[in-house]
Structure formats: structure tokens, C-alpha cells
N, C-alpha and C positions, 0 to 999 in steps of 0.2 A: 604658721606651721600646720596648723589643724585645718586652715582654708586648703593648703595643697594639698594635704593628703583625703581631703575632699572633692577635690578635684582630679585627685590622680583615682579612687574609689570607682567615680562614677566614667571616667576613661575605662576603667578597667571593665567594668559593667557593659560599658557599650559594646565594648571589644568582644565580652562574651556571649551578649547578644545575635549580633553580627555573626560571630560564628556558629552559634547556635543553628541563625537562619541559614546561616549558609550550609550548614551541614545537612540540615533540613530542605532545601534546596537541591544540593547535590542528590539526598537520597531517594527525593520523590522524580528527581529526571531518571535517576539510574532505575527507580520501580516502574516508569512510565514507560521509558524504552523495553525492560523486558517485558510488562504487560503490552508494547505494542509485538513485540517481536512472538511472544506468546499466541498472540489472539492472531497477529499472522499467519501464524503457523498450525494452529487451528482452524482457519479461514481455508488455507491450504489442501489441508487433511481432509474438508469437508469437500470442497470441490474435488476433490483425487477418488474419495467415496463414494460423491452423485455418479461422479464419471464413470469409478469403476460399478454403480450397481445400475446403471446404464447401459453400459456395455455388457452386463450380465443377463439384465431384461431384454435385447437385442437378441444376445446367443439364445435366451432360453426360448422366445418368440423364432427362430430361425427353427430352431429344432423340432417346438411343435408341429410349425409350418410343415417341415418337412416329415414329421411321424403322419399327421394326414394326408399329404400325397402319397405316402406309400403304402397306407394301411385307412382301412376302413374306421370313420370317425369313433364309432361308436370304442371298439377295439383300442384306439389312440387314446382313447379319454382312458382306460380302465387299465393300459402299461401305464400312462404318464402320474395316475394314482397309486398303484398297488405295486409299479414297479415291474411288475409282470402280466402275461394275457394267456390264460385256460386257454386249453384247446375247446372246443364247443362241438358236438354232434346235430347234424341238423338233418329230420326224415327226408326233406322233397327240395330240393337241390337242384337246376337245370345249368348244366357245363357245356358249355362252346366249344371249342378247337377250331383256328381256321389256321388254313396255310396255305401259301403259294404253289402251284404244281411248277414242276421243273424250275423249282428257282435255283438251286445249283449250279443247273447249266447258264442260267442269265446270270450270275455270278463271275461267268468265265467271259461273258461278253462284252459286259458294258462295265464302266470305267464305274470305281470305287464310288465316287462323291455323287455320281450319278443315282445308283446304288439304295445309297444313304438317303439321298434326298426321297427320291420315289418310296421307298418303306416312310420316311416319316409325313408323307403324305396321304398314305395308307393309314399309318395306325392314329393317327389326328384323325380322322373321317370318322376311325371304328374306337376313337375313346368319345367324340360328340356324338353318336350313336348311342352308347355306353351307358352314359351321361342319362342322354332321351328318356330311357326306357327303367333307371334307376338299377342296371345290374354290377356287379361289381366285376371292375379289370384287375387279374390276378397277374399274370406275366405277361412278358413277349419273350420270344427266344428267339432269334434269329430273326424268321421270316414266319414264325408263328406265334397267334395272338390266342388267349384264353381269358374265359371271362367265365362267368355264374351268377346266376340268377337265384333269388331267395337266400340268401347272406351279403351281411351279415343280419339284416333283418329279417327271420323269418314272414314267408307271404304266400297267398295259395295262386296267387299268378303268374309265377314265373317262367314257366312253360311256355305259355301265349307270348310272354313277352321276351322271352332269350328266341323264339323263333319268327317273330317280328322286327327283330334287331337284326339277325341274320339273314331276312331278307333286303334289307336294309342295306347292309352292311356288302352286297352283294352287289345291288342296284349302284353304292356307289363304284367299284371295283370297274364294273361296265362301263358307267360316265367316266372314267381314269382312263379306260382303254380308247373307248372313242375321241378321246383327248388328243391321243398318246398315237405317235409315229409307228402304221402295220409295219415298213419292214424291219423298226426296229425291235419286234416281237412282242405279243401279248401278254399280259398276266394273267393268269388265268387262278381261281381260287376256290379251293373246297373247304364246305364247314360240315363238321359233326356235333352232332348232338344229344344226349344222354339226360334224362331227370332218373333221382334215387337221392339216398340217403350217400351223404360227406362228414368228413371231419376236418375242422377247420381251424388255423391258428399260425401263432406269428415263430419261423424261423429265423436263426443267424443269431448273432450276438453284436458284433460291432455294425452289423448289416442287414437291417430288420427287414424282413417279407412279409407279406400275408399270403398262406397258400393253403390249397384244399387235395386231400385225400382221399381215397375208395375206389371200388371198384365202379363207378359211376363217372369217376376220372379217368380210369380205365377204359369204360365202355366207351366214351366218347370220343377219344383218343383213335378206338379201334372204325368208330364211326366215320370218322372226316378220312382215315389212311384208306377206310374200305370205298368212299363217295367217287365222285367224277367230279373234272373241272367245272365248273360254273353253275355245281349242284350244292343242294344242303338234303344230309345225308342224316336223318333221324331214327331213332330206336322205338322201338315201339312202347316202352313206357312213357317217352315222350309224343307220339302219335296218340295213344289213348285219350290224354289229357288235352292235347290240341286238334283234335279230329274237325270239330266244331266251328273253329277259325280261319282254317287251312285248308285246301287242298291237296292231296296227297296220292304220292303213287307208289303201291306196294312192288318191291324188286327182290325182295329174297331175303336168303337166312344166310346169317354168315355167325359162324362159332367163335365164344369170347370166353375166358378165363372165367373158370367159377359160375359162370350162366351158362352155359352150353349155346344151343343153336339161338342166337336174338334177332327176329323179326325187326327189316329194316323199309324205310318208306323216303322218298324223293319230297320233297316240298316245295308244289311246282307255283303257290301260291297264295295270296289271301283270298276266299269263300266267297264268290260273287254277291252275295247278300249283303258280307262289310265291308267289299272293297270299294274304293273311290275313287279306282280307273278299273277299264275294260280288263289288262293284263293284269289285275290281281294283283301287282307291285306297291301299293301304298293305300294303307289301313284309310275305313269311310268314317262319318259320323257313326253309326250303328258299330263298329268294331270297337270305337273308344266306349262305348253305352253295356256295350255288353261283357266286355273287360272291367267297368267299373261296378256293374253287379257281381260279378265276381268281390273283386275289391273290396266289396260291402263286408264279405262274410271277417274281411279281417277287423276290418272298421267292428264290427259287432261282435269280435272276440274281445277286442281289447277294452270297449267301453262295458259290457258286462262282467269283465274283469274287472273295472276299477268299481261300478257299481256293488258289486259281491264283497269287494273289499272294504272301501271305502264309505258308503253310506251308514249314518247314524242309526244306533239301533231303537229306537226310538219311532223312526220310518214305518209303521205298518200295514200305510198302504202308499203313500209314494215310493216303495222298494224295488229292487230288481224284478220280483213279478209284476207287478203293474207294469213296466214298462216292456217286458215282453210281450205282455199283454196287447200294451196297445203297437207294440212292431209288427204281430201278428196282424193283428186287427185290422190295422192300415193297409197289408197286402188284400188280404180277404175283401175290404171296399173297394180298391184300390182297382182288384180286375173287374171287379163285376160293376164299377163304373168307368171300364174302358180306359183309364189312363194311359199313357205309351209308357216303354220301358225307364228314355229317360227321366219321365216324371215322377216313376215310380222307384229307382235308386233315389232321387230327393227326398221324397218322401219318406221312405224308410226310412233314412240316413236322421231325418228328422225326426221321428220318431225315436232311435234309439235316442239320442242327445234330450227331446224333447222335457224329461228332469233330472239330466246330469246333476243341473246346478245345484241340489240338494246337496250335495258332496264340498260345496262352499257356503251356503247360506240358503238358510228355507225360506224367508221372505220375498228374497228377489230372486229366485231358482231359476226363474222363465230368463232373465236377461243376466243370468251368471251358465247358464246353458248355450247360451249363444255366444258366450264369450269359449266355452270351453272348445264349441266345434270350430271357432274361427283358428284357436291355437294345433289343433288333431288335423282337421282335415286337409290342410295343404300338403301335410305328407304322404294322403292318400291320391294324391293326382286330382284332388276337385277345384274346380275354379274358380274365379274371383263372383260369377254370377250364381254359380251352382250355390255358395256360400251364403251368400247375400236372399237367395229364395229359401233355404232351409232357416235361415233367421229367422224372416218372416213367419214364414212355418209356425216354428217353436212358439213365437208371440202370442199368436193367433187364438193357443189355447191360456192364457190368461186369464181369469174369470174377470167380469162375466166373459165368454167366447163370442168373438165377433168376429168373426171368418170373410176374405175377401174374393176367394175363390173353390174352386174344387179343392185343389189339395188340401188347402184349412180346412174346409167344410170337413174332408174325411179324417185331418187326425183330429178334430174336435168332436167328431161322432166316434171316434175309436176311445179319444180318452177318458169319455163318459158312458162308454158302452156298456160299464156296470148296472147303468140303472134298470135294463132291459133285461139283465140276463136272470138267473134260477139262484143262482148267491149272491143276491141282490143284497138279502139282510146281514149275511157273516162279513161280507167288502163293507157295507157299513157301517156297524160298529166298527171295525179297524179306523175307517177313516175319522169315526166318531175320536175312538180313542187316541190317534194322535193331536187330533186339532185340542182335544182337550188338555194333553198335554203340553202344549206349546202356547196355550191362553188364550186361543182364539175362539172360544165355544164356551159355554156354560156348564145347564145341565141336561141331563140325554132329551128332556121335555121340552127345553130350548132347540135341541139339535135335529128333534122327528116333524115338531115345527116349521122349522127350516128348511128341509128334506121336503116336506109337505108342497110348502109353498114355491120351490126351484123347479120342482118336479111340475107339479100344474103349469108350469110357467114356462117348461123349457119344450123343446120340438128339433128332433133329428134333422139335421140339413140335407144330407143326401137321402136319393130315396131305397138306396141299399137298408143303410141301417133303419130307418122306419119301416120297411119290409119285416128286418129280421128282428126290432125289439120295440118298436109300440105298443104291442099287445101288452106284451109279457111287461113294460115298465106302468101300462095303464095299472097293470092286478097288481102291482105293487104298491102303485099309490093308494088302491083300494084297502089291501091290508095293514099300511099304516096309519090309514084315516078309521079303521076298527080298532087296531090295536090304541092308538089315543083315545078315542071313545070309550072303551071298557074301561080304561086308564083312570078316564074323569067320573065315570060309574064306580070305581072302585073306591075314588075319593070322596062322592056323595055320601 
């Protein structure tokens, strides 16, 4: 009796085992399935996520795309930030207008797609043009194209170069016709053009523009309606500023809104001195040489600006005046040892940069200046070699200076020109006082020392500046080999 019911006990035990596992069984397949079905669905969710912020990054990349084809970068970046874009005032502003004469009637002749095609082979020529010359394409209407020069970047070039384009822009029109079937008639095309002050900024809402305003839009407008076919038609604020570049032929006065009677002039060419064929149609070396001295004065607003701004106060003689100092300096050697012009925009150019790099780091100034002008100067139109010789430049003055040619020779005489001149002693203490605070110098006794011994040791390379400061840096070595001397009298 007690055997069976020991034997039925431990039946029953296993029974409840058994279901135990079993139940435990069941409930890890049925957690297993919903954590598969879970994480699937998760799995899911996340791919549905990439995808949709994929296709978000897509739209949003399309859209930027498309806010800079329509609108000027700089402009693009500061709706796609703020949301919105200020209007902007700019004083010297050159506006274009070109148009087809009698395209109305060739409208009536020639078949639509014919039409279309011929204008989009126009206005491809005059936005690679466009492009060229860095001016900005505001619209097309129809059969007329408008462009401006000096926005959204202001620049003091624009002038030269919106009526460079225009010729341009002209010459190709001509290659189109002599393409192009006489009796299926000519295009013929007038441009005007006006510099002044605009206002400028983005219209539409669902349909964003960039367009500009004033009577300088006006003028110019009045300019190309007033021209002749196969002329470009200029105002005389624009003639003043391009006199120099162009040829030109005065034709009369015609009255415009708000200005009264405006002096207008034909522009029959570029200035045989810069052009690079007989007819004046296509700019020389010397046109591009004397447009980028121009150029310069923008280059040297903006690097004295960041100078002004940005240099440590601590700088008391590597500051903004030193370096005007030596930008001067360098032209003043610069003629009176014959350089040509284009040697002498490099030059400059390197001189202003020549200690940007304090604005990053004072010890390696000389090769963080070189880095600065290789990032600036592309956007002023300078070249891969022009770049590459202003480097060099900048090196050159390195201490000790070890110059390879003229141009070295002169900014290394300009950026020690101090030693020659009559504030020999007040530029020295500054230079004293910052090296000493920066721990490169001791004390003032250590530093006239030193002076002492650079000075006997150093010699002008060109013979401008030995002309104009040997003398005057002899008497200076003089005066500080007394002033030590009484110095060590005073200590006996």
C-alpha cells in the first residue's frame, strides 16, 4: 500500500514536472515569436525611417540646388538660414540690358521650336560669358537678357568687366549670324549700359527671384532702347570709369527720368594698348594686368579689414600699420627699380598677406600667411602661378631673409625699412615690447645687443633702399653703441 502510493506520488511529480516544462515551453515560444515579430517590426520601422529621411535629404539637397541656380550663393545661404533675405543697398552697381532688335517680327516668321532653340543658344553663350567675368544673370524676358555687375559681391571692377562681357557677348551674336542662313534674316542686338547705385533682394513667395532696382535700372534700360543694332550703348557714369580700357564714341545726350539730359558713348572697342587683336574684340595680357590692379584695391580692403579686426592686441609692431607700411614701401621700391606692372600686383598682393598669418599663430605667421592668401586669392581672379610666386614672396621674409630674386630682395628691404628711417628708436621698443612679451627676448640690454649686432651685420639688397636708408640706419647703429656705452658708465 505505501509502495503504491509511492509510486503513484512520484507519477504525479513527474506529471507536474512535465507540465511545468511544458508550460514553460509554450511561454518562451510564444515570447520568442512576439520578440521575433517585435524586432521585426522594428527592423521595419527603421528601414521605413532611413528611407523616408533619405528621401528628405534628397528633397532638401534638390531644393538647395535649386535656390542657387536662382539666386546668388551668398544670398542662398542666408534665406536657407534665417529663413529670409534683406534687401541690400549697393553704391556702384553696372546693369546690362541686351535685346534683339526686330525680334517681334522674326517671331512672325520662323517656326516656334526654331525660335526657342536659337534664343537658347543665345542666352547659353551670354550666361558662359556671365560666368567669365563673375557678374551676376538677373533675368531673361523674352528676348531680353539682364545681368549686373558688383552684386552680390561688392567690387570696384565692375564697370571694365560688365563692358568686356558685352563685348563679348556681342562678338558672339556675330559668330551666330555668320553661322546662320542670310535669307533667313539676321539677329541683330543692342546692349545698354548704366553703373550707380541699386537695391537688391529676393522676390516671389512660392517663386523666389533675385532682382535689382533704381534708377540705374532705369538708366540702362533707357540706354540699350536708345542704342543701334550691333552697338553697345553706355552712359556716361559708365564711360568715366571705363574710359581707360575702351574705346569710345561720344553720340549725344538723350533725357532720362530723374537725371535730366545723360551723356551717352558707343563702344567701338578694347584700347589698343590691351587688346590682343587688331579690332579691339578680345582683351590682351596687359588688359587682364591692369584689371587685376585694380582688383588689388579690393584684395587690400578686405585683408585690412580682417587685420583691424582680428589681430591680437598684443601685436605692436607686427599690426596693421607695419603692414601698410611695408605695401607702401614695396610700391615706392618697386618703381624706382623698374618692375612691370604685372610684377608689381604680386608684389603688392604679397606684401599685404605677407603677416596675415599672425591672425592664426605668431610663430609660424610666414607659412599660415601663405596658407591664408592661397584660401582669398582665387576669388580674386589670381592664378595657380601668380599664387605660387606670392608664396615664395611671403617666405622670403623669414628671418634670417634670404631673398632669390628682385621681388624678395624688395619686400625684404621694405620690411626692415625701419631700421633706416627717423623712428627708428619708438618702432623699436614696440618691437622690443612685444617679443618680450611673447618670451622670445630677455632684458632691453639683451635686446640693443642684439639690434647692435643684426644691424652691423645686415646690408639692403636693392640699391633703392641703400639709396634711401644707409645712412640714416649707419647713425642709428651709432646712437645705440653710445646709448650702451653710457649705459655701462653708468654701471661702473
Amino acid at each position: 500500500m505505501t509502495s503504491h502510493l509511492y509510486i503513484t506520488l512520484i507519477i504525479t511529480n513527474v506529471q507536474l514536472i512535465v507540465l511545468i516544462l511544458f508550460l514553460l515551453a509554450t511561454a518562451f515560444t510564444v515570447y520568442s515569436a512576439i520578440l521575433y515579430s517585435y524586432t521585426k517590426n522594428i527592423n521595419q520601422l527603421e528601414k521605413l525611417i532611413c528611407q523616408r529621411t533619405e528621401e528628405l535629404l534628397k528633397e532638401k539637397s534638390k531644393a538647395e540646388n535649386l535656390l542657387t541656380r536662382v539666386l546668388p550663393r551668398n544670398t542662398a545661404d542666408e534665406l536657407k538660414e534665417h529663413g529670409r533675405v534683406n534687401a541690400q543697398k549697393f553704391k556702384m552697381v553696372t546693369v546690362l540690358f541686351s535685346d534683339i532688335q526686330g525680334f517681334t517680327k522674326i517671331t512672325d516668321e520662323i517656326r516656334a521650336e526654331e525660335l526657342i532653340d536659337q534664343l537658347d543658344k543665345f542666352f547659353y553663350q551670354f550666361d558662359t560669358v556671365v560666368d567669365k567675368y563673375r557678374i551676376e544673370k538677373i533675368k531673361t524676358i523674352g528676348d531680353a537678357y539682364m545681368c549686373a555687375g558688383g552684386i552680390p559681391k561688392k567690387n570696384r571692377t565692375n564697370p571694365i568687366e560688365v563692358v568686356a562681357a558685352a563685348i563679348e557677348m556681342m562678338g558672339h551674336m556675330q559668330e551666330i549670324n555668320r553661322q546662320h542662313n542670310p535669307d533667313e534674316g539676321l539677329w541683330e542686338l543692342r546692349i545698354g549700359i548704366d553703373t550707380g547705385p541699386v537695391i537688391a533682394g529676393v522676390v516671389g513667395r512660392n517663386k523666389l527671384s533675385y532682382d535689382i532696382w533704381g534708377s540705374t535700372v532705369n538708366t540702362a534700360s533707357r540706354m540699350e532702347s536708345a542704342g543701334e543694332a550691333g552697338k553697345i550703348n553706355i552712359s556716361e557714369d559708365t564711360y568715366i570709369l571705363v574710359k581707360d580700357f575702351f574705346r569710345c564714341t561720344y553720340r549725344g545726350k538723350m533725357p532720362v527720368k530723374n537725371k535730366g539730359d545723360v551723356k551717352m558713348y558707343f563702344v567701338e572697342g578694347i584700347a589698343p594698348n590691351l587688346s590682343a587683336t587688331p579690332d579691339g574684340l578680345k582683351p590682351g595680357k596687359n588688359f587682364w594686368t591692369e584689371l587685376q590692379l585694380i582688383r588689388l584695391g579690393d584684395v587690400e580692403e578686405l585683408v585690412l579689414e580682417k587685420l583691424e579686426v582680428g589681430l591680437p592686441k598684443n601685436l605692436y609692431y607686427h599690426n596693421m600699420k607695419h603692414t601698410v607700411d611695408v605695401y607702401t614701401q614695396v610700391e615706392l621700391i618697386g618703381r624706382s627699380e623698374s618692375i612691370s606692372t604685372e610684377e608689381m600686383v604680386v608684389l603688392r598682393t604679397a606684401a599685404l598677406f605677407h603677416d596675415s598669418g599672425h591672425l592664426i599663430d605668431y610663430a609660424t605667421h610666414e607659412e599660415m600667411s601663405v596658407k591664408l592668401a592661397y584660401e582669398i586669392l582665387p576669388q580674386y581672379g589670381y592664378s595657380t602661378e601668380q599664387m605660387e610666386e606670392i608664396a615664395r614672396i611671403i617666405m622670403s621674409t623669414k628671418m634670417p631673409p634670404k631673398p632669390k630674386n628682385l621681388l624678395q630682395e624688395i619686400i625684404c628691404d621694405a620690411d626692415l625699412d625701419y631700421l633706416g628711417r627717423t623712428d627708428f628708436i619708438p618702432v623699436s621698443n614696440m618691437l622690443y615690447k612685444e617679443l618680450h612679451e611673447h618670451g622670445m627676448i630677455g632684458t632691453l640690454h639683451d635686446w640693443n645687443m642684439m639690434q647692435i649686432k643684426f644691424i652691423e651685420n645686415h646690408q639692403y639688397f636693392t640699391e633703392t633702399a641703400r639709396k634711401l636708408r644707409n645712412v640714416n640706419k649707419n647713425k642709428q647703429l651709432e646712437n645705440i653703441r653710445k646709448w650702451m656705452e653710457q649705459l655701462e658708465k653708468n654701471d661702473i
